[in-house]
C-alpha positions as CSV (number, residue, x, y, z in Angstrom):
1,X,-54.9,62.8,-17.0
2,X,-51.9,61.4,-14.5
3,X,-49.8,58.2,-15.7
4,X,-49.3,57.7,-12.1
5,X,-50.5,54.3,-10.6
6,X,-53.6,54.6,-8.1
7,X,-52.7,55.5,-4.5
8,X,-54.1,52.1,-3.5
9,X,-51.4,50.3,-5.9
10,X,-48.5,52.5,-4.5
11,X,-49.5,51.6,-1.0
12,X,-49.6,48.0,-1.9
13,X,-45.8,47.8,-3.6
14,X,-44.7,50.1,-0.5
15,X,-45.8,47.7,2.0
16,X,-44.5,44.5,-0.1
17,X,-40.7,46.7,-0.2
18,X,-41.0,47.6,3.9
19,X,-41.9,43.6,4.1
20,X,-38.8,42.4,2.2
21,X,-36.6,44.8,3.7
22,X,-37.7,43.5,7.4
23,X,-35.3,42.2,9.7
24,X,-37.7,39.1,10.0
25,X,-37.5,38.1,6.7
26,X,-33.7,39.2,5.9
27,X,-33.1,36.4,8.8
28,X,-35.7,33.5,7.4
29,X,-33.6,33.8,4.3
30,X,-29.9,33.8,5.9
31,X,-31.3,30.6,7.4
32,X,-32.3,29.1,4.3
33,X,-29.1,29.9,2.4
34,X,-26.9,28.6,5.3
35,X,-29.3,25.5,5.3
36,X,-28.5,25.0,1.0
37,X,-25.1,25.6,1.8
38,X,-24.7,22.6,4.9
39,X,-26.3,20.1,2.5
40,X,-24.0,21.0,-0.3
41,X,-21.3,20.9,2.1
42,X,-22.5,18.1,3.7
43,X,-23.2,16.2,0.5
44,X,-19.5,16.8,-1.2
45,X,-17.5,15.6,1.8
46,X,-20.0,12.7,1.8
47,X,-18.9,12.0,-1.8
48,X,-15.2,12.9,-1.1
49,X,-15.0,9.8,2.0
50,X,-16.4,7.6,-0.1
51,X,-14.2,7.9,-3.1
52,X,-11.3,8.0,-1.0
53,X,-12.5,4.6,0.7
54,X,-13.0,3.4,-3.0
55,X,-9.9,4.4,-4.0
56,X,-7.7,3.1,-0.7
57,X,-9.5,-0.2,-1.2
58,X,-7.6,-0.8,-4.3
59,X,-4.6,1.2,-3.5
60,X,-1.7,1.1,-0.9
61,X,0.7,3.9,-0.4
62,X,3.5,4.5,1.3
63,X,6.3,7.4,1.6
64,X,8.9,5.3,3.4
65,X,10.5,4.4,-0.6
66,X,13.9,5.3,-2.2
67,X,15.5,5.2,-5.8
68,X,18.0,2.8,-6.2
69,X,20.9,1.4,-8.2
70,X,23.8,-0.5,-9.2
71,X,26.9,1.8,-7.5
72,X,30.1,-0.1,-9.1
73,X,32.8,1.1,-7.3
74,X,36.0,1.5,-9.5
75,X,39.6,0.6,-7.7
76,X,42.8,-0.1,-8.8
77,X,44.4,-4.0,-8.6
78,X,47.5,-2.2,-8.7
79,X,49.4,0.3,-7.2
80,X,50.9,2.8,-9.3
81,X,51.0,6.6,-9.9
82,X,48.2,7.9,-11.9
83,X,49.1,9.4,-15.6
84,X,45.8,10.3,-17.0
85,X,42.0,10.4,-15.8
86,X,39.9,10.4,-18.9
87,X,36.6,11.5,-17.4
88,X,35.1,13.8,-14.7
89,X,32.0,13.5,-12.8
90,X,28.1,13.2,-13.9
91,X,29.9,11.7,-17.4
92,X,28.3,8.5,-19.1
93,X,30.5,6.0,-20.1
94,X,30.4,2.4,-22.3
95,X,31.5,-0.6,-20.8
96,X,35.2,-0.9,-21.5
97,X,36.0,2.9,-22.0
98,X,39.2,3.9,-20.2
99,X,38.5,5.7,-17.1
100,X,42.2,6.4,-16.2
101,X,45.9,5.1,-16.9
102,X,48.4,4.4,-14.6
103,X,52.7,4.7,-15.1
104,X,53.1,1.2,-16.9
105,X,56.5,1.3,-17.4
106,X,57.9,-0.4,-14.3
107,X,55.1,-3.4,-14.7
108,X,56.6,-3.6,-18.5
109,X,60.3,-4.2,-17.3
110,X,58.6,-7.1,-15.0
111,X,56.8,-8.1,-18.7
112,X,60.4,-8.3,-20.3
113,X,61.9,-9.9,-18.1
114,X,59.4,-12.6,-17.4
115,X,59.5,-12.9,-21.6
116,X,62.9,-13.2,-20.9
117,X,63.1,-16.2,-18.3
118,X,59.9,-17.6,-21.0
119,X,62.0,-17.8,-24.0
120,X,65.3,-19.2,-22.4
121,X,63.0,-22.0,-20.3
122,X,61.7,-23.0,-23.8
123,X,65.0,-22.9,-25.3
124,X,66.2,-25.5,-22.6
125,X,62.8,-27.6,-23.6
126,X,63.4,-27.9,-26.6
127,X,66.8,-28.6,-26.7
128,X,65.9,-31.7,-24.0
129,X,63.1,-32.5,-25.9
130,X,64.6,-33.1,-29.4
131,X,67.5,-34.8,-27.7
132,X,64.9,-37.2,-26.0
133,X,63.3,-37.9,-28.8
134,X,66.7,-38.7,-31.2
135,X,67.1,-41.9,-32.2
136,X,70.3,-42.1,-30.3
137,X,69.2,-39.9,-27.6
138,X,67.4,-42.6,-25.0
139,X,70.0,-42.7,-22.5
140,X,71.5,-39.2,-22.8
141,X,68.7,-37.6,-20.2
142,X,67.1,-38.8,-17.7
143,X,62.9,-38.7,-17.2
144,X,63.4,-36.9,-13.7
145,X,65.7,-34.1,-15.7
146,X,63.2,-33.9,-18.7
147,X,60.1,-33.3,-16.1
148,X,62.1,-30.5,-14.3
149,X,62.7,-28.7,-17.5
150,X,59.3,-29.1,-18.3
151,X,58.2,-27.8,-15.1
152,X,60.6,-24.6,-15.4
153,X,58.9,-24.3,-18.7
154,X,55.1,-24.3,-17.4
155,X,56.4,-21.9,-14.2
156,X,58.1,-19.4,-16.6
157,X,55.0,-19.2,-18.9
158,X,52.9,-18.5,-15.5
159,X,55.1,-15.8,-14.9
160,X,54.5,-14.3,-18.0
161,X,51.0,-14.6,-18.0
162,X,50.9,-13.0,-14.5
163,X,53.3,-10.1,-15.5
164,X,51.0,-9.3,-18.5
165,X,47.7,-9.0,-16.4
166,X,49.5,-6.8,-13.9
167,X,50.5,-4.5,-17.2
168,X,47.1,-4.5,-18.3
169,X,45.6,-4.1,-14.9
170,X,47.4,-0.2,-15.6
171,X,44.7,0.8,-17.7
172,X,41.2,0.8,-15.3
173,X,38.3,0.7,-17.2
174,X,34.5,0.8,-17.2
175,X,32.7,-2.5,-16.2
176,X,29.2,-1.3,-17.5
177,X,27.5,1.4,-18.9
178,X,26.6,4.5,-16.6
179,X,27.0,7.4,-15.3
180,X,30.4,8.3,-13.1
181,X,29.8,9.9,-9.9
182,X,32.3,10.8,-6.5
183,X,35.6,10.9,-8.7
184,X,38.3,11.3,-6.1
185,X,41.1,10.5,-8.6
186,X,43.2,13.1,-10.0
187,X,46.6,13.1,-12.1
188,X,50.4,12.4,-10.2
189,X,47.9,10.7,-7.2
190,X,49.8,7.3,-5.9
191,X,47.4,4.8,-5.2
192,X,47.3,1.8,-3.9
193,X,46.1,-2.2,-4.0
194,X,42.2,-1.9,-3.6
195,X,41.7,2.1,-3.8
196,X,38.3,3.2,-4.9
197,X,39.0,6.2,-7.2
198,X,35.5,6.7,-8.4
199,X,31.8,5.3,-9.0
200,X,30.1,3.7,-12.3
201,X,25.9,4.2,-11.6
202,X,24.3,1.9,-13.5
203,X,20.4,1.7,-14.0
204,X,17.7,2.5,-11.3
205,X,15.0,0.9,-9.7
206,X,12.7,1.9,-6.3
207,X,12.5,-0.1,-3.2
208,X,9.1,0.7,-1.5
209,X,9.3,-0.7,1.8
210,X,5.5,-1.7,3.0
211,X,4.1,-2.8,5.7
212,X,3.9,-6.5,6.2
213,X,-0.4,-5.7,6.6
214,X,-0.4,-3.5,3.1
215,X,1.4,-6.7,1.1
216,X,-1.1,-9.2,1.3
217,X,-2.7,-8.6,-1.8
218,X,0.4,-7.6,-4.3
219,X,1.3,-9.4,-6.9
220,X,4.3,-9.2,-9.2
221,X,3.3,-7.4,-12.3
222,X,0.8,-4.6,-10.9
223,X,0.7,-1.3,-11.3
224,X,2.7,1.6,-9.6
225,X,2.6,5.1,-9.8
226,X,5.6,6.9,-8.4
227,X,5.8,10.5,-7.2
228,X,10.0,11.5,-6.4
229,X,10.3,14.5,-4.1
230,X,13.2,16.2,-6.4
231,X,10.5,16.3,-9.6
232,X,7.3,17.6,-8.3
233,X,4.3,17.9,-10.4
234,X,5.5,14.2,-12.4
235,X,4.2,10.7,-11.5
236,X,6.1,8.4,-13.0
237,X,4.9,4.6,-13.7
238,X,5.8,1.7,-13.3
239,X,5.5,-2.0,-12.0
240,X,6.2,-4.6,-9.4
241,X,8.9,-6.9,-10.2
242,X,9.9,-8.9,-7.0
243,X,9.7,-8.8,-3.2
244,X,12.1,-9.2,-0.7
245,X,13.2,-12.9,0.6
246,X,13.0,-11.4,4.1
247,X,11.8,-8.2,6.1
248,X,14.1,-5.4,6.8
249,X,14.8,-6.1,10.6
250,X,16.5,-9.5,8.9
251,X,18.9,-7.7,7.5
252,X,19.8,-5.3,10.1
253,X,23.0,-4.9,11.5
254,X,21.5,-6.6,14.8
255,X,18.4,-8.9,14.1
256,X,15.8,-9.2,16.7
257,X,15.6,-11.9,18.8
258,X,12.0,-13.2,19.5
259,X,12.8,-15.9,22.0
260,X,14.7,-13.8,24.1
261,X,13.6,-11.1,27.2
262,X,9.7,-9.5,26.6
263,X,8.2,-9.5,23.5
264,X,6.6,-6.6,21.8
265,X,4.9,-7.1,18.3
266,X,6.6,-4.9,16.0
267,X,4.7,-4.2,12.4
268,X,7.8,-5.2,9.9
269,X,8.6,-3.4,6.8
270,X,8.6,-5.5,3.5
271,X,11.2,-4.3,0.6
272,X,9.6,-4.5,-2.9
273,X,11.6,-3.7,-5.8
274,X,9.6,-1.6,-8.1
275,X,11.3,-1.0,-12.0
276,X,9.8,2.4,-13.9
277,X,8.8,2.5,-17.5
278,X,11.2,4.1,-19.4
279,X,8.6,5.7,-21.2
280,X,8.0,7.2,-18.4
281,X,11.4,8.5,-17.5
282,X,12.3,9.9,-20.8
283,X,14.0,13.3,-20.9
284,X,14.6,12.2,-16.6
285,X,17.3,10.4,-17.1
286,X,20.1,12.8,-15.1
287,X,17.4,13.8,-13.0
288,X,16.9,10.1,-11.7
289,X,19.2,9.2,-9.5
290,X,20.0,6.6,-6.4
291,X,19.3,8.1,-2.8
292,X,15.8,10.1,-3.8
293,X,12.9,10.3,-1.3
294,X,9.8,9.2,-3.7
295,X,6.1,8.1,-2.6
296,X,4.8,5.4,-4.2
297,X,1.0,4.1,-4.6
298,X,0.4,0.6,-6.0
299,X,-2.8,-0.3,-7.7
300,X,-3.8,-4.0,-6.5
301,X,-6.5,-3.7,-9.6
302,X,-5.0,-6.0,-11.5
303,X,-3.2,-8.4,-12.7
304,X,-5.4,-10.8,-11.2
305,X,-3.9,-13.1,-8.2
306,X,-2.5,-16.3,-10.1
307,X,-3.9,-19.3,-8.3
308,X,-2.1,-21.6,-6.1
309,X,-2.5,-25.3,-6.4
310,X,-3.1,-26.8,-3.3
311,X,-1.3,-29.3,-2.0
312,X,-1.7,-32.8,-2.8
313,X,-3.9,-35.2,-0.4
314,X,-1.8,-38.1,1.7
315,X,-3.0,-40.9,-1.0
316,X,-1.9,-38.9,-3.8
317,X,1.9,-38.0,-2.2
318,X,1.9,-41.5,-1.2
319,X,0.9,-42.8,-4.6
320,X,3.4,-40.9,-6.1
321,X,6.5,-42.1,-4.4
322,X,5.0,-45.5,-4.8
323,X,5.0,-45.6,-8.5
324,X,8.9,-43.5,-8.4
């Protein structure tokens, strides 16, 4: 007996195969699977506008920011030749740690002989004074004489005084903690009065400068992440902390002038000083430095908007000064 199926059966799974393999049907079912795929497609960039909408409702961004800091610029208040430089660039320093040491010996013969001129001025004082004040001694000097001594006395001490600072001024030190950058100092250099011989970069900070039409609802206190150009794949965070009492064109080197020629309305840029966790800049700290390009995007979630108390009414103002 033969395990085959009946010939009626093969014909019918034959037909069903040439059916499926038609051109006619290969193309109904492209269409549906391009179909699926347009709605999916369709639906996730649906999904993606929205949550960016969501998201840029409660966020502003901007890429025109820096970092920032204090840049103390060390210079001598005296010229002299230089006998030491006790650090080199990228170095961290204390405030007060010598930074370099100029020749103090000629500003020390100005010491001794200004403790010189001191100690005979005093000499003369006191000689004038205890003869003033003798019982015998009334008439011996005169009060014009004893006020000129006195006076020699008070101009030699400022001498002194002045010749000590110049002596100290020999040894420049550090005026805050940082980090020393552009050292142009070097050992046997002659400098002079005012001569910046390196830099002291203290702390850091970013200045995000916004559009006057992205400020309206930031507060001091919210939320900021940062992203620095130089350290991709990090977003630092960090917080508002104060705006700028005027808009950048203020403080350019030529201000506009409204009132004069044609007018064209200009969108202003608003400074707003933003300070980073320094959990967040742990283990960045030589990484982090004044003059990166960083892009900044400030969360206007919270804190909430503190209220403003409105002004007072006429009665009440006049009430007021009434009862003052």
């Amino acid at each position: 007996m033969s395990a085959l199926p009946p010939e009626n059966v093969m014909k019918a799974i034959a037909e069903t195969e040439l059916k499926a393999n038609s051109p006619i049907v290969k193309e109904r079912f492209t269409k549906s699977r391009k179909l699926s795929l347009g709605i999916v497609a369709g639906f996730l960039l649906v999904a993606a506008a929205t949550a960016y909408l969501i998201h840029a409702s409660y966020h502003e961004t901007t890429d025109d920011a820096y970092t920032t800091g204090n840049v103390h610029n060390i210079s001598s208040r005296v010229a002299g030749t230089v006998i030491e430089v006790t650090v080199d660039d990228n170095q961290f320093v204390k405030k007060g740690q010598v930074l370099a040491q100029l020749d103090p010996r000629d500003f020390q013969v100005q010491v001794d002989k200004a403790q010189a001129d001191y100690n005979h001025a005093k000499a003369d004082f006191e000689r004038v004074d205890t003869l003033r004040n003798s019982s015998d001694g009334n008439g011996a000097i005169s009060k014009q004489e004893y006020d000129q001594i006195a006076a020699n006395l008070a101009v030699a001490k400022a001498a002194l005084d002045d010749a000590i600072d110049q002596l100290n001024y020999t040894t420049i030190t550090a005026p805050e903690d940082g980090y020393v950058g552009d050292k142009t100092v070097q050992t046997g250099n002659r400098v002079a009065v005012g001569t910046v011989l390196m830099s002291v970069v203290q702390d850091l900070w970013v200045v995000a400068n916004y559009k006057e039409t992205q400020v309206g609802e930031m507060v001091k206190g919210q939320r900021v992440r940062v992203y620095v150009d130089e350290i991709s794949g990090h977003a630092f965070t960090g917080r508002i902390d104060s705006f700028s009492p005027g808009s950048g064109a203020v403080f350019a080197l030529l201000p506009p002038e409204n009132a004069t020629g044609n007018f064209t309305k200009i969108v202003q840029r608003m400074p707003v000083k933003i300070l980073l966790d320094p959990e967040s800049t742990r283990g960045y700290g030589q990484r982090l430095v004044p003059g990166l390009s960083v892009e900044t995007d400030v969360s206007l979630a919270a804190p909430i908007r503190p209220e403003i108390a409105p002004f007072p009414s006429k009665e009440v103002a006049i009430a007021k000064v009434t009862n003052q």
